[in-house]
C-alpha positions in Angstrom: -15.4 3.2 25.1 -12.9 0.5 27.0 -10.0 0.7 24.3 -9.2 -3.2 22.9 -6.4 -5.3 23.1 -5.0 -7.4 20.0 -5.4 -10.5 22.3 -9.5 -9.0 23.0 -9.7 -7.8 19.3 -8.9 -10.8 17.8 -11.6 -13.1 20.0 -14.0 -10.4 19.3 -12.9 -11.8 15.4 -12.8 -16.0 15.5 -16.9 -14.9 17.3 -17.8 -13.0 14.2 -19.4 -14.4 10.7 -18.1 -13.7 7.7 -20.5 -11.2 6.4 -19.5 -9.6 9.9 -16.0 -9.8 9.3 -16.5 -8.0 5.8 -19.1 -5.7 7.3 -15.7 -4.5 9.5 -13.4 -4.1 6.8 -15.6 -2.1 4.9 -16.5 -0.2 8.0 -12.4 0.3 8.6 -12.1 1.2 4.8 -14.9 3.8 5.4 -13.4 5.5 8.7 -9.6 5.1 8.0 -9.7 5.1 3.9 -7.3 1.7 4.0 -8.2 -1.2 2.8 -6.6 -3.2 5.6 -7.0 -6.8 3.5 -4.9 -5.1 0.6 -2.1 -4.6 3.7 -2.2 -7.9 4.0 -2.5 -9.5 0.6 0.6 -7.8 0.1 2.6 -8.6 2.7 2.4 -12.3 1.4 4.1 -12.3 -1.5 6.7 -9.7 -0.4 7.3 -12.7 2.3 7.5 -15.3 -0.7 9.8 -13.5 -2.4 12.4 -13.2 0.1 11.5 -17.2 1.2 12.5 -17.9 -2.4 15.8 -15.4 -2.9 14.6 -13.6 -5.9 15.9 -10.2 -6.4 13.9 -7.5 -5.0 14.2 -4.2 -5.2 12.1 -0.8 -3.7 10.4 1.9 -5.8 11.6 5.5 -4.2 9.3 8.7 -5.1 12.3 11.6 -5.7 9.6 14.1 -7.3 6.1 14.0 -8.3 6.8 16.6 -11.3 4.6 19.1 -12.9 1.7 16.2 -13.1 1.5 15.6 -9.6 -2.2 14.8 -9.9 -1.8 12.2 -12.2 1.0 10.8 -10.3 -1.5 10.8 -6.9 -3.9 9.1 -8.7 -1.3 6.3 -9.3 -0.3 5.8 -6.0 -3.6 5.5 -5.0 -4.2 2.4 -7.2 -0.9 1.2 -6.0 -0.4 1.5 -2.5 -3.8 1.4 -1.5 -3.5 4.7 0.3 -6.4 7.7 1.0 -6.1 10.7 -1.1 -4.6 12.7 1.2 -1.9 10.2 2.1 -1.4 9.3 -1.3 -1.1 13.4 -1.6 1.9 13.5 1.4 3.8 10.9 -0.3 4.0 13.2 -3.6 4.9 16.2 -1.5 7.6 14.6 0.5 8.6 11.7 -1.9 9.9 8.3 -0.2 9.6 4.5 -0.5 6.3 3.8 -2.7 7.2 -0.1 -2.3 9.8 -1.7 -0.9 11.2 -5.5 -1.3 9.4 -6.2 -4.7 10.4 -8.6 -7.5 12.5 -5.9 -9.8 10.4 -6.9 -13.1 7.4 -5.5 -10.9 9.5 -2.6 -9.8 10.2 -1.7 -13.7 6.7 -1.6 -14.4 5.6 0.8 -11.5 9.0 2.6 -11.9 7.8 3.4 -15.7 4.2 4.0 -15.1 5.1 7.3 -12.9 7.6 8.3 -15.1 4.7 8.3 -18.1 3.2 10.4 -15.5 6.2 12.9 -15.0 7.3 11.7 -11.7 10.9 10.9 -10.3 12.2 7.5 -9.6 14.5 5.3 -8.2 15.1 1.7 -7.7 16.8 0.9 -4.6 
């Protein structure tokens, strides 16, 4: 199969229905184990936020802790990620979220803490 371009990709889109359109995502969510809308429904208000000058901060993983299960299972739910990239980024820590209003960052900060995990506002 020919690979596609974004220009090629995204005619092969504006051509398509809606249920088509959602047929893809779920097809993409299926294969990949991404929701790619979620990618984009959070990209927005990250972009808002900075529009507006709030004060943002980013949610660091230091260390899943003894838990680390329980703490997958929330980054799941956060991030939107498969289980087994959810899994790598409680084995290697690093940036859960990044540029997110801080009362936001609190919450998520304090959920994996409940949890037994490490972490830092940045």
């Amino acid at each position: 199969m020919a690979k596609l371009n974004k220009e090629d990709f995204i005619s092969a889109l504006k051509e398509m229905t809606i249920l088509e359109v959602k047929e893809l995502v779920d097809a993409m969510k299926e294969e990949f184990g991404v929701d790619p809308s979620a990618v984009a429904v959070a990209a927005a208000p990250a972009a808002a936020a900075e529009e507006a000058g709030s004060t943002t901060k980013t949610v660091v993983l230091k260390d899943a802790g003894a838990t680390k299960i329980a703490v997958i299972k929330i980054l799941k739910e956060l991030t939107g990620l498969g289980l087994v990239e959810a899994k790598a980024l409680a084995d290697n820590g690093g940036n859960i979220k990044e540029n997110i209003p801080a009362d936001e960052a609190e919450q998520i900060k304090a959920q994996l803490e409940e949890a037994g995990a490490t972490v830092e506002l940045a």
